[in-house]
C-alpha positions in Angstrom: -144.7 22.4 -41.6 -143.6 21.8 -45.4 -143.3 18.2 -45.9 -140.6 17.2 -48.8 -141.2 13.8 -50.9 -137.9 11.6 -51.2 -139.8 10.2 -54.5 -142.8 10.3 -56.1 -145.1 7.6 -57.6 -144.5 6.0 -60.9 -145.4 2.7 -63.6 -142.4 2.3 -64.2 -140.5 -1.2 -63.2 -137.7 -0.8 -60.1 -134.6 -2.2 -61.6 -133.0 -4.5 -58.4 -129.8 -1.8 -58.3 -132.6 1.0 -58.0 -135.0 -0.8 -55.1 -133.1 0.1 -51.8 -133.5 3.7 -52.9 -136.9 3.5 -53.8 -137.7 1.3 -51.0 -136.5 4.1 -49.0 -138.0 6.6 -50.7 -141.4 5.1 -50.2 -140.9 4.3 -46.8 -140.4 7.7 -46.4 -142.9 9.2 -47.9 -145.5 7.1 -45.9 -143.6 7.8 -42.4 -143.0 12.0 -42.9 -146.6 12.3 -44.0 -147.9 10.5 -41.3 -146.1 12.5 -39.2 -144.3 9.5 -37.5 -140.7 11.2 -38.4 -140.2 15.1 -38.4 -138.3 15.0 -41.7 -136.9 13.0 -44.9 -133.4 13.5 -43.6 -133.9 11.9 -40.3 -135.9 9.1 -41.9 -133.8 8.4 -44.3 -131.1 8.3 -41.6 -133.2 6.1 -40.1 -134.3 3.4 -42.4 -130.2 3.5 -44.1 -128.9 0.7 -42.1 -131.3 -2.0 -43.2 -130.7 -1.9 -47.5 -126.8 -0.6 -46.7 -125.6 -3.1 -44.3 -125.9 -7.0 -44.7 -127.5 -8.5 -42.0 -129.4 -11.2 -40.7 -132.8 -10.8 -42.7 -131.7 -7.1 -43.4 -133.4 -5.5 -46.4 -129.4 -5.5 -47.5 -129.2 -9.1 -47.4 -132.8 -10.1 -49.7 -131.2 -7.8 -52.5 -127.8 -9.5 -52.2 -129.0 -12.9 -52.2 -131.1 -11.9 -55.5 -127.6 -10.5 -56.8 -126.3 -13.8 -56.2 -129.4 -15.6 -58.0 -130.8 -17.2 -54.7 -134.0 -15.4 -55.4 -136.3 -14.6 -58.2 -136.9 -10.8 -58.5 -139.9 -9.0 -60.4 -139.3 -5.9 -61.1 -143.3 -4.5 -62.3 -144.0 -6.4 -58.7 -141.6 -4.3 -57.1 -143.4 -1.0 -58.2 -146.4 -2.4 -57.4 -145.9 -3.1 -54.1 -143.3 0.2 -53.1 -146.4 2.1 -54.6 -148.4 0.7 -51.9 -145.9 1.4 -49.3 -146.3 4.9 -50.1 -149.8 5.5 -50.5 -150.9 3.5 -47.4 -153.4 5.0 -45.2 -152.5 7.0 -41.9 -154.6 5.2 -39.7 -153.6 1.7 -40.3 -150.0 0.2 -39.0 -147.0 1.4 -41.3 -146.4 -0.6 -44.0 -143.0 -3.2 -43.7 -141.3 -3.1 -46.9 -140.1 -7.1 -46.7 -143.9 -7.8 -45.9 -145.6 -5.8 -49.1 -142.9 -6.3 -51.1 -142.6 -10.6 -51.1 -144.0 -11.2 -54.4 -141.3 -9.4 -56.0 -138.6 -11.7 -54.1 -139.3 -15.1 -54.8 -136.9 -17.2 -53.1 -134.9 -20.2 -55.0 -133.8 -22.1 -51.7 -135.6 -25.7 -50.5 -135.5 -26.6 -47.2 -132.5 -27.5 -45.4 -130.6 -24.8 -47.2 -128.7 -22.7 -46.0 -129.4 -18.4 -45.8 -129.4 -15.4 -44.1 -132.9 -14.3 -45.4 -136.5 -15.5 -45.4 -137.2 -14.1 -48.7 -135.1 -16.7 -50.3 -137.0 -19.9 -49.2 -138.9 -21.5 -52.0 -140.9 -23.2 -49.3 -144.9 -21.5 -49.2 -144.3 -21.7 -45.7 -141.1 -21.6 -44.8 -138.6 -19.2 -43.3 -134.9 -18.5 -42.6 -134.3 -19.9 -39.2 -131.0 -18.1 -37.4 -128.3 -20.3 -36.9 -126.0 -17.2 -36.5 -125.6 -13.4 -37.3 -124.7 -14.3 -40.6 -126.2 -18.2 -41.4 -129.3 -19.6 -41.1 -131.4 -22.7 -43.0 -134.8 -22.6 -44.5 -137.3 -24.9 -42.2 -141.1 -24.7 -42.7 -142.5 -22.8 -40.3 -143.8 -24.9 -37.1 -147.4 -26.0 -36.9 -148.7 -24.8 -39.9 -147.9 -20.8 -39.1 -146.5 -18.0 -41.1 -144.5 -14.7 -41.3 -145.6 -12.7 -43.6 -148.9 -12.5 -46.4 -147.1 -13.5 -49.4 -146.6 -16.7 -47.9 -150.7 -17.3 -47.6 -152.8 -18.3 -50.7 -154.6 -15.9 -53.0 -157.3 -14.1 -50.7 -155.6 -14.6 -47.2 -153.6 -12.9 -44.8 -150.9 -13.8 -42.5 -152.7 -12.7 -38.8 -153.4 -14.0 -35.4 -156.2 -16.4 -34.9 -156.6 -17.6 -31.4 -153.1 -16.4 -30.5 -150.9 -18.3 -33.3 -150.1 -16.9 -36.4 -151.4 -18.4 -39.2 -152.8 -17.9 -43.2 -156.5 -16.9 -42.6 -158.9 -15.4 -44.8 -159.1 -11.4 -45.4 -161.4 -9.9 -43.6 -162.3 -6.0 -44.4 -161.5 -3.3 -42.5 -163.6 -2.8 -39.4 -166.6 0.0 -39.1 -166.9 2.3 -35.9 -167.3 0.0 -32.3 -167.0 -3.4 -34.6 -164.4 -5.5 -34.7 -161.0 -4.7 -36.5 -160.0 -6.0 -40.0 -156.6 -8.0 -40.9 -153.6 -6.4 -39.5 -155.7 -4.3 -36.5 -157.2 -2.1 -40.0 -160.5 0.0 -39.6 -162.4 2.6 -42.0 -161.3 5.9 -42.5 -161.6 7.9 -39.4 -161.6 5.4 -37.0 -158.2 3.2 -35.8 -158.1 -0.2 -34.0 -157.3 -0.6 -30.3 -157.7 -3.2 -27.9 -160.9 -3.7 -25.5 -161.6 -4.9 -22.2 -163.6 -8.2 -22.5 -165.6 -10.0 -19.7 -162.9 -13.1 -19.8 -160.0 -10.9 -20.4 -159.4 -12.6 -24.5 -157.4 -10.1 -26.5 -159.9 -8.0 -29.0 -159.4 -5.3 -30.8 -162.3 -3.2 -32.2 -162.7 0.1 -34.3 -163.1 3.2 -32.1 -163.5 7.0 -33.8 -160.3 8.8 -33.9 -159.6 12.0 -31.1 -159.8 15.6 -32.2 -157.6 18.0 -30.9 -157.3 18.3 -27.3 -158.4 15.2 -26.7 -156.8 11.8 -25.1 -155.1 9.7 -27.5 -153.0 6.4 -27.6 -150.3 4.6 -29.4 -152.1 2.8 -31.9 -151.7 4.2 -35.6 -154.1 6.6 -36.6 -155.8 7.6 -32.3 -155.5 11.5 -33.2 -158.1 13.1 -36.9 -156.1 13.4 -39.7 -153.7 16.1 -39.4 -152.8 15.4 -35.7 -150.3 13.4 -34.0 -150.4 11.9 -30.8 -148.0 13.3 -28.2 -147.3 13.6 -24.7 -148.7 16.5 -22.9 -148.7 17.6 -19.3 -151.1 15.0 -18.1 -151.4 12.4 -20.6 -150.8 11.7 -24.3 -152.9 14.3 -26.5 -153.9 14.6 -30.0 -152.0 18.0 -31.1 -151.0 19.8 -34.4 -147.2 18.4 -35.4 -145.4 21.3 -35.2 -141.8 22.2 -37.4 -138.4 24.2 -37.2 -139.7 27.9 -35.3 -143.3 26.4 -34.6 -145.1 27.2 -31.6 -144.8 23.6 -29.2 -146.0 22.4 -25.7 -144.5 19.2 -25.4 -140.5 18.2 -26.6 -141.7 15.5 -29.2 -144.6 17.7 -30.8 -141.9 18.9 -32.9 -140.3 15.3 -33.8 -137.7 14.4 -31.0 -135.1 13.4 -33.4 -133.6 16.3 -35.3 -136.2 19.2 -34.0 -136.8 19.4 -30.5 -139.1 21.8 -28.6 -137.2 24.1 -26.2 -139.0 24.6 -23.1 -137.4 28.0 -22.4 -138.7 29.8 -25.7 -141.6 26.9 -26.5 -141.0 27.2 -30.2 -139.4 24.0 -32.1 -135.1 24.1 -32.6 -133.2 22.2 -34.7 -131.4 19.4 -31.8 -127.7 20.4 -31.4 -124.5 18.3 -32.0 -122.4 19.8 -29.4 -123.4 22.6 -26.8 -126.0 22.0 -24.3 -129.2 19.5 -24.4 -131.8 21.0 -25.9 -134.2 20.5 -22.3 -131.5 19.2 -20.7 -132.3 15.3 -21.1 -131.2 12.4 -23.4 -133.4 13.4 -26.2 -131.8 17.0 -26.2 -128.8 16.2 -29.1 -129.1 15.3 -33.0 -129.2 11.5 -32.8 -127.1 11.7 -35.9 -124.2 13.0 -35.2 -124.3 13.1 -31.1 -125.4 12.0 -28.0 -126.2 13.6 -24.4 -123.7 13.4 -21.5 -125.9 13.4 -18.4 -122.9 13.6 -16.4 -121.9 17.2 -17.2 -123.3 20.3 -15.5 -125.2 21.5 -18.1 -125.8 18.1 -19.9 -124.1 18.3 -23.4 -124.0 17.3 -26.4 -120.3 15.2 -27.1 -119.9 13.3 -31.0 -120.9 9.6 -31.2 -118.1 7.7 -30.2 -116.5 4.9 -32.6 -116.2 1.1 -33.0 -114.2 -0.2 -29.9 -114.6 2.9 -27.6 -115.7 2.5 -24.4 -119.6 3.3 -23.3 -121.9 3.4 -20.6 -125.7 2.6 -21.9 -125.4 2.9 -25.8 -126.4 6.1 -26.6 -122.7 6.9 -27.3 -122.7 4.7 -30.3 -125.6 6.2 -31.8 -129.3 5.0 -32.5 -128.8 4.4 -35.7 -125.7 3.1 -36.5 -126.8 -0.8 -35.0 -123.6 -0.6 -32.5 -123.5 -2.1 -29.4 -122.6 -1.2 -25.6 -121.3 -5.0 -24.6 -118.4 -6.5 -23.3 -116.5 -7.6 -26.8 -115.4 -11.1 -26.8 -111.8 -11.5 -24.9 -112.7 -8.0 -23.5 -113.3 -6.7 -19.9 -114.6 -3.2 -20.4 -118.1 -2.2 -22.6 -117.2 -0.8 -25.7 -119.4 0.1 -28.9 -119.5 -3.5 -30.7 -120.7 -2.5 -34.6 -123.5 -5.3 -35.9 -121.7 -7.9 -38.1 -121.7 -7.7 -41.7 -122.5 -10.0 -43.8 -121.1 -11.8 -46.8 -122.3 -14.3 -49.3 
């Protein structure tokens, strides 16, 4: 499988108009070569609505509210942190953007004012507490906690510590059968999972990661370098990610969201907008552009409906467009309701 870049590392500062593509581009970068997304298309797709539509907390909404001089932006920060977004390690959990990227957005706001983003509270510990989809105030966070590491003093982390979350200091990631570093992080090779304990506590410790063939779980980085995780006949199994005319055993080897792997030829196709589902189930149309209708003999791919048209269970408005299938205020039928967007 050829893997594209949507951008490439650099020293240079991110201008604010430039950081949603950039953001994007690293995010991309990370989540195609990790094989967690088939393609930069799809992923890009995929990440669009966050830094394109203002809402509550929304990438979107932390570069608007800097626009609007509610928050303090750093550009050389900003490539600093995008830079680590892109180069993070496989085996550790993907990287959030808002999290890695908070000392770049340094909010203006004291408590009691009023936001739609956490990034623009001054307070250390303070966040953007929802009052609506599009209003919120900036309240410290209750009993001492925290949302993200750039809220935590030099040399801590914000983690879990005795089920709150709470700045504690960094601890390194974990060697093989020891416990796991800040943020469930182990050694190369190895990944963090949870273990069984004698009085049932939550731990998580570092456990060496599957070769092909062998079982494998959810947690970032279960399956060697090179292999993804993936549901086989039995069980989930670490397998090689396979692209467009690949070889495939399983329908989400080849990505599940714009490839799919056809169980009549086994070899990876690009998913359909119209025309019958690839496999004949939900996944079997380009999430893009289409859905599945289960109800037809053959099931078949029918376009993404639009704001206000009725819906069943909300694949018909799309998985990424942040629609709805609810009953619209002063309505008595489920239509697609579109996410609200945001002004300052």
């Amino acid at each position: 499988m050829t893997l594209g870049s949507c951008g490439g590392s650099s020293k240079a500062p991110v201008a604010l108009d430039d950081f949603a593509a950039e953001a994007m581009a690293a995010q991309c970068d990370v989540l195609v070569r990790c094989h967690l997304l088939e393609d930069v298309d799809i992923c890009l797709a995929s990440v669009d609505r966050d830094y394109s539509q203002m809402t509550f907390n929304s990438m979107a909404s932390i570069i608007a509210s800097a626009r609007a001089g509610k928050i303090d932006y750093d550009p050389a920060k900003a490539r600093a942190c995008l830079d680590q977004v892109r180069n993070a390690a496989c085996n550790q959990p993907t990287p959030i953007v808002v999290d890695r990227c908070g000392a770049a957005f340094r909010g203006k706001l004291a408590d009691g004012e009023h936001c739609i983003a956490t990034a623009a509270c001054s307070g250390p510990l303070s966040y953007c507490d929802y009052l609506s989809a599009c209003d919120g105030v900036c309240t410290p966070v209750p009993n001492g906690g925290c949302q993200f590491d750039w809220q935590c003093p030099a040399g801590q982390v914000c983690d879990a510590v005795n089920n709150m979350i709470v700045c504690t200091s960094f601890v390194a990631p974990g060697g093989l059968e020891r416990p796991c570093g800040s943020h469930f992080t182990c050694q190369p090779g190895l990944y963090c999972t949870p273990i069984a304990t004698p009085t049932g506590d939550a731990m998580y410790a570092c456990k060496a990661a599957a070769h092909a063939g062998e079982p494998c779980d959810a947690w970032p980085g279960s399956c060697a370098d090179g292999l993804v995780c993936r549901e086989g006949a039995a069980a989930r199994t670490c397998m090689t990610p396979a692209g467009l005319g690949d070889s495939c055993e399983t329908f989400i080897q080849c990505g599940g969201l714009s490839l799919g792997c056809d169980p009549t030829t086994h070899t990876c196709v690009a998913l359909p907008a119209s025309g019958p589902c690839v496999g004949g189930g939900f996944q079997g149309c380009d999430f893009r552009r289409a859905y599945c209708d289960l109800v037809e003999t053959p099931p078949t791919c029918k376009p993404l409906v639009g704001a206000g048209e009725p819906c069943i269970n909300g694949e018909e408005c799309g998985l990424f467009t942040g629609a709805t299938c609810m009953v619209a205020p002063g309505a008595t039928a489920t239509t697609c309701v579109p996410a609200e967007v945001c002004t300052l």
